[in-house]
C-alpha positions, 0 to 999 in steps of 0.5 A: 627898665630891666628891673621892670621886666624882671618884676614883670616877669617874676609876677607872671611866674608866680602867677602860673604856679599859683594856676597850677597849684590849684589846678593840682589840688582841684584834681587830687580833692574828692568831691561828692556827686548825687545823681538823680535821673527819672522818667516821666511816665506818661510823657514817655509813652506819648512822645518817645516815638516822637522824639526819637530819630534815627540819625542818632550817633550812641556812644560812649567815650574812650576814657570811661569810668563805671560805678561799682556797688558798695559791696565790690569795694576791695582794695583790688577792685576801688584802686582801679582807674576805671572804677567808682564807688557807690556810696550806700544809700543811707550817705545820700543827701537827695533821698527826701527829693527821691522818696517824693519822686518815687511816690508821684504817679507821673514819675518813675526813678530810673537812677539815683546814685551817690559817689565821690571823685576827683575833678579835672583829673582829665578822666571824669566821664562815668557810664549810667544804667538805670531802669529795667533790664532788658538783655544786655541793656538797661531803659536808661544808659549813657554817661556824664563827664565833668569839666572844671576848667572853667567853672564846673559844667556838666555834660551829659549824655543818656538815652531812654529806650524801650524794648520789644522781644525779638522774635525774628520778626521784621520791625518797623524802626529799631534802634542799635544801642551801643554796647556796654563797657566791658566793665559794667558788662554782664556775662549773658544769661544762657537761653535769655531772651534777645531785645531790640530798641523799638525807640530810644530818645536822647538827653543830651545837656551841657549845664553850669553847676554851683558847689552844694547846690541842687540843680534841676536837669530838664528835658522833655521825656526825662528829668533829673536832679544833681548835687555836687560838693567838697568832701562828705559835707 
């Protein structure tokens, strides 16, 4: 009986470094994300204002990392924990699903960009802008966090706005966004126009992922496609 527990207990340890060891190596392997987000234009037009509410709570999570460009990628700056980096568009995988985007008259492509990161390092939430700028704001912000715990799923969170001048008018409904990360801030542009949010409409999506395989990101107003896989393969 005493052997049986030992054997027992022997097995149950095993077990638990196998867990952690895959656990380590999943966290220190780099995988290679594409994200396309895009915008369908004329479903914006006629049903942002629908779908946006004002009881919205916009904000971006504590642990927060943003993408820097290719050309920011000195020793000094990729070590940072809080820093991506963008891979040039020539290493994109979905530019064929982009191109088709780019020349539909119904789509706009707000985003679209490639990286690579570790997973369930506990620190996987990326911050995402894309579209036109408008002040301190993007059309297009958010951000996206992986989870491999169980599988790997997605969580994503956008918000699509548009944007009036503010000429000190009284507007019927505006929208607070959120500010930026401070490193993904922009040091503002002297005697800049100011813009306000007239609607901002949310994405928010929680979907299971398969490792090489593209999925379809769908919503009413935005729509997105997301690649993910081991390495540079």
């Amino acid at each position: 009986m005493c052997l049986s527990r030992r054997s027992t207990l022997l097995k149950n340890c095993l077990i638990g470094l196998l867990l952690c060891s895959s656990q380590y190596l999943q966290a220190q392997t780099l995988y290679t994300v594409e994200v396309i987000i895009f915008e369908r234009k004329g479903l914006a037009r006629t049903l942002g204002s629908n779908l946006a509410t004002s009881d919205m709570h916009l904000a971006y999570p504590a642990n927060l990392r943003v993408l820097i460009g290719p050309e920011n990628s000195s020793p000094s700056i990729a070590n940072e924990l809080d820093t991506l980096i963008a891979l040039p568009s020539t290493a994109h995988n979905l530019n064929t699903q982009a191109a088709a985007l780019a020349g539909s008259k119904q789509m706009r492509v707000l985003f679209h960009q490639s990286w690579r990161q570790p997973m369930g390092d506990g620190n996987s939430s990326l911050a995402i802008a894309g579209g036109n700028r408008f002040g301190e704001h993007q059309e297009l912000e958010g951000y996206l966090t992986f989870n491999a715990d169980k599988g790997l799923v997605i969580n994503l969170q956008l918000w699509l706005a548009q944007f009036m001048p503010d000429n000190g008018q009284p507007m019927p409904t505006s929208f607070p966004l959120p500010p930026l990360p401070s490193a993904a801030a922009r040091p503002p542009t002297q005697n800049a126009p100011e813009f306000i949010a007239t609607w901002v409409v949310p994405m928010e999506l929680h979907q299971k992922l398969k490792m090489g395989e593209i999925h379809y990101l769908d919503h009413p107003v935005l729509g997105g496609l997301i690649k993910v896989y081991p390495g540079d393969n």
